[in-house]
N, CA, C and O of each residue as an XYZ file, in Angstrom:
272
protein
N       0.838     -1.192      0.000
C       0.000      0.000      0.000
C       0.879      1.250      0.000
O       0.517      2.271     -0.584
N       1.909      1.172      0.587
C       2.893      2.427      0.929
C       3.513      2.857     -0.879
O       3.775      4.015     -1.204
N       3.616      1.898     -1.644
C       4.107      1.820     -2.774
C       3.256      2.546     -3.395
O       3.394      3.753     -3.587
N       1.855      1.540     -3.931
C       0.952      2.055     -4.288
C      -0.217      2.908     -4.410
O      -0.869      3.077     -5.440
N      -0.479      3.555     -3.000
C      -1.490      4.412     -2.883
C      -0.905      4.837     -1.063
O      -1.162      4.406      0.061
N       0.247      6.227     -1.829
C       0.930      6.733     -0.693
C       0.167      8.180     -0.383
O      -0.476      8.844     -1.196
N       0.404      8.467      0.943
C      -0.396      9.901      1.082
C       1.209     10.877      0.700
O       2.326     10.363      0.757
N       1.036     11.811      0.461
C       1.892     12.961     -0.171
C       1.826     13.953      0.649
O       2.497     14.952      0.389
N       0.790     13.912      2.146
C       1.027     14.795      3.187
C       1.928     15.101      3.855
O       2.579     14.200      4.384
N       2.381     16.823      4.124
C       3.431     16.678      5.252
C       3.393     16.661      6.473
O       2.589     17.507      6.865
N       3.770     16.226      7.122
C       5.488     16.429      7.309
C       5.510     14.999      7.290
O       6.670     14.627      7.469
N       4.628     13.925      7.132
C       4.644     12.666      7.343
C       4.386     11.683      6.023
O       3.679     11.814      5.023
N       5.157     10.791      6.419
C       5.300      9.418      4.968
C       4.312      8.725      5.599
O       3.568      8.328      4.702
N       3.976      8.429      6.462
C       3.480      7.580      7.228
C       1.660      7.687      6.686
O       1.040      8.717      6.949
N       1.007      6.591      5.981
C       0.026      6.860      5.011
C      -1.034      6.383      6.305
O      -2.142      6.138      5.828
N      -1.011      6.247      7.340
C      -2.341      5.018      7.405
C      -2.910      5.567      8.111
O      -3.751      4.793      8.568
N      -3.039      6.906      8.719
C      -4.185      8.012      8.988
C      -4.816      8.065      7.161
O      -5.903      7.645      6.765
N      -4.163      8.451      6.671
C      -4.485      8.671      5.166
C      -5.638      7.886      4.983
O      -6.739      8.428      5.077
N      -5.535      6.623      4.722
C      -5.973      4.868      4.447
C      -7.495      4.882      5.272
O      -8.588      4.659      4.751
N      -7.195      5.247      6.873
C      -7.954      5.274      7.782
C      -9.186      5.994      7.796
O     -10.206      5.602      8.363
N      -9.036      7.315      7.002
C     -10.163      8.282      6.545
C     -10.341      7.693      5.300
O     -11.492      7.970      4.962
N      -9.808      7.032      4.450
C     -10.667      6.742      3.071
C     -11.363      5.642      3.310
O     -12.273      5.307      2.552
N     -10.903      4.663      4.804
C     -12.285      4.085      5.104
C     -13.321      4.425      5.730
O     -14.455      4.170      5.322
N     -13.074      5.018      6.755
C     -14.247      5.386      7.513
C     -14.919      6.426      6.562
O     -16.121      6.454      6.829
N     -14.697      7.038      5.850
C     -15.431      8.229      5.067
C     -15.940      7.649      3.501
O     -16.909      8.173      2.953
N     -15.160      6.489      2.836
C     -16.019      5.776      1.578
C     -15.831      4.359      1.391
O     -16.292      3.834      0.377
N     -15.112      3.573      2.382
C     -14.895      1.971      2.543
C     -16.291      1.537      3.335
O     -16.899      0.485      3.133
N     -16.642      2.503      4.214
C     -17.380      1.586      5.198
C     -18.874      1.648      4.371
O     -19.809      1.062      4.918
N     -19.107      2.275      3.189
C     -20.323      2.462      2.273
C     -20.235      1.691      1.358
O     -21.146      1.602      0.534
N     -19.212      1.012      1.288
C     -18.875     -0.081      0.703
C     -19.008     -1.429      0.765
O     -18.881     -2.250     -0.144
N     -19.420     -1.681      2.532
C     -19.228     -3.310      3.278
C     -20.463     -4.001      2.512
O     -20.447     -5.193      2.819
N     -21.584     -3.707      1.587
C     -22.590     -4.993      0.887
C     -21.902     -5.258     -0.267
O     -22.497     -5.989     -1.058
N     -20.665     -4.814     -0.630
C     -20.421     -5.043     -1.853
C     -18.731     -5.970     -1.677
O     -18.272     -6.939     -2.282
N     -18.149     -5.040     -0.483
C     -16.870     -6.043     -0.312
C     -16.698     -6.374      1.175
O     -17.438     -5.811      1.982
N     -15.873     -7.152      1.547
C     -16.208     -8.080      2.700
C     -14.944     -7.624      3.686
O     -14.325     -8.435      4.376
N     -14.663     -6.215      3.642
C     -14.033     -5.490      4.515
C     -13.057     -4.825      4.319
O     -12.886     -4.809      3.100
N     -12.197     -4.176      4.884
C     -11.120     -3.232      4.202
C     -10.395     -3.739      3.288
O     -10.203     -3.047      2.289
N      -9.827     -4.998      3.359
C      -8.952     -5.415      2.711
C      -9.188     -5.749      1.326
O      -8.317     -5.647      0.462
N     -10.353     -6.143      1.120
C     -11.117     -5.886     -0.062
C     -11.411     -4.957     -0.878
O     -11.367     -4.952     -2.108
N     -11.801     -3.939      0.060
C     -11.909     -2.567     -0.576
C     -10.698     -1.888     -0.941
O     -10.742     -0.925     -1.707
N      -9.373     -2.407     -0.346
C      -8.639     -1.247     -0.998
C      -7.741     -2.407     -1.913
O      -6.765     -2.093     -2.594
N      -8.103     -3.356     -1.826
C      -7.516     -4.043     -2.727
C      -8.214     -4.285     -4.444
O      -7.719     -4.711     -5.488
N      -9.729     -3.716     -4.030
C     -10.293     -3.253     -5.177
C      -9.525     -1.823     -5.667
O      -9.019     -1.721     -6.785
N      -9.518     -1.076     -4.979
C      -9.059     -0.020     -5.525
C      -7.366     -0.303     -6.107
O      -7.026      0.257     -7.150
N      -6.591     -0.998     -5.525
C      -5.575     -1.062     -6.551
C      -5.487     -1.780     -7.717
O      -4.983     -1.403     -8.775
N      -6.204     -3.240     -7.377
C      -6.743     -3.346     -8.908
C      -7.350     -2.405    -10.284
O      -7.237     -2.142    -11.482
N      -7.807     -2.251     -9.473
C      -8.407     -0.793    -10.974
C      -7.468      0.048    -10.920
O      -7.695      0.864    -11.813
N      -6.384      0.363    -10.289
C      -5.556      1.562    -10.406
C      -4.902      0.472    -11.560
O      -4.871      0.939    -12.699
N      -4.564     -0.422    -11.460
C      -3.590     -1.321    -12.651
C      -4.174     -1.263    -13.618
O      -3.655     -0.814    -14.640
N      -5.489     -1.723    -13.575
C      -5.928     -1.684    -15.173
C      -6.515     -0.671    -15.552
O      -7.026     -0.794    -16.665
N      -6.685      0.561    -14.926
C      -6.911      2.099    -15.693
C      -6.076      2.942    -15.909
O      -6.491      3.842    -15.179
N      -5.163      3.334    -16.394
C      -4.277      5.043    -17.057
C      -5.434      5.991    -16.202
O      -6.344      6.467    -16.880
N      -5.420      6.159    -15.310
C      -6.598      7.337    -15.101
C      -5.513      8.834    -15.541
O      -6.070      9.795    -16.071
N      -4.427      8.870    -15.341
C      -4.254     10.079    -15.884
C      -3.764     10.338    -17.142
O      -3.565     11.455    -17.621
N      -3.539      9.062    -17.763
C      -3.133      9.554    -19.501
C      -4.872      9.368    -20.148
O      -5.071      9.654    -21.329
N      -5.910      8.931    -19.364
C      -7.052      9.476    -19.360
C      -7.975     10.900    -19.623
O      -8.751     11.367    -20.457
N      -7.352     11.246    -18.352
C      -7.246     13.023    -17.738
C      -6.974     14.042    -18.852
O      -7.598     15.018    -19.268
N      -5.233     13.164    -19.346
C      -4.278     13.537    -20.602
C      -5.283     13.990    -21.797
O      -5.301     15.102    -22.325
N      -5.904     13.164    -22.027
C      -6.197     13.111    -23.140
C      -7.894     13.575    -23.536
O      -8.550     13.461    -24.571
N      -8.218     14.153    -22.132
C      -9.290     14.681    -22.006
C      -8.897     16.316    -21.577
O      -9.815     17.065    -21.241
N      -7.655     16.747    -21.608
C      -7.101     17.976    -21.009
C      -7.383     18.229    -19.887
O      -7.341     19.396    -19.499
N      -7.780     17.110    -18.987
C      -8.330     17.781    -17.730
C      -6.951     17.636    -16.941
O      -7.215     17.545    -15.742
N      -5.627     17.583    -17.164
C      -4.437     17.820    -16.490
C      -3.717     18.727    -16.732
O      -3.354     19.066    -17.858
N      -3.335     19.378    -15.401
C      -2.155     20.396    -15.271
C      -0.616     20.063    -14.922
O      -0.085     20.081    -13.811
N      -0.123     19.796    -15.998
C       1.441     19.602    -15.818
C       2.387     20.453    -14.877
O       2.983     21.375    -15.434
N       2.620     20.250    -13.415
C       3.639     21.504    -12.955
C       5.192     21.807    -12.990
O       5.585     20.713    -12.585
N       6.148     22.421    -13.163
C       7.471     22.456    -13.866
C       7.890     23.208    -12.695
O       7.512     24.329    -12.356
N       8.921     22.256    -11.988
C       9.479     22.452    -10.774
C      10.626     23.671    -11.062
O      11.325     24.092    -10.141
């Protein structure tokens, strides 16, 4: 999870407050469909693999490129 769906907050790497609000706030609206967290966010990285969501975005212009 740290790999794949990291929080980018500072001052901390440390994701699982992060994790913790994306369940309690859209996992737990989730429990008739998957059979508990581990499910749910393991749905969500599945579909992160098989969607481009941002050469998606790309190609819909809805992205802003920023130049450090």
């Amino acid at each position: 999870m740290q790999r794949k769906w990291p929080s980018y907050s500072c001052p901390s790497s440390d994701s699982t407050p992060f994790w913790a609000h994306e369940w309690s706030k859209h996992g737990t609206c989730s429990l008739s469909v998957f059979d508990g967290q581990y499910d749910y966010f393991k749905a969500g990285l599945d579909l992160k693999d098989k969607v481009n969501i941002l050469q998606i975005l790309k190609q819909e212009g809805n992205i802003i490129l920023l130049q450090a």
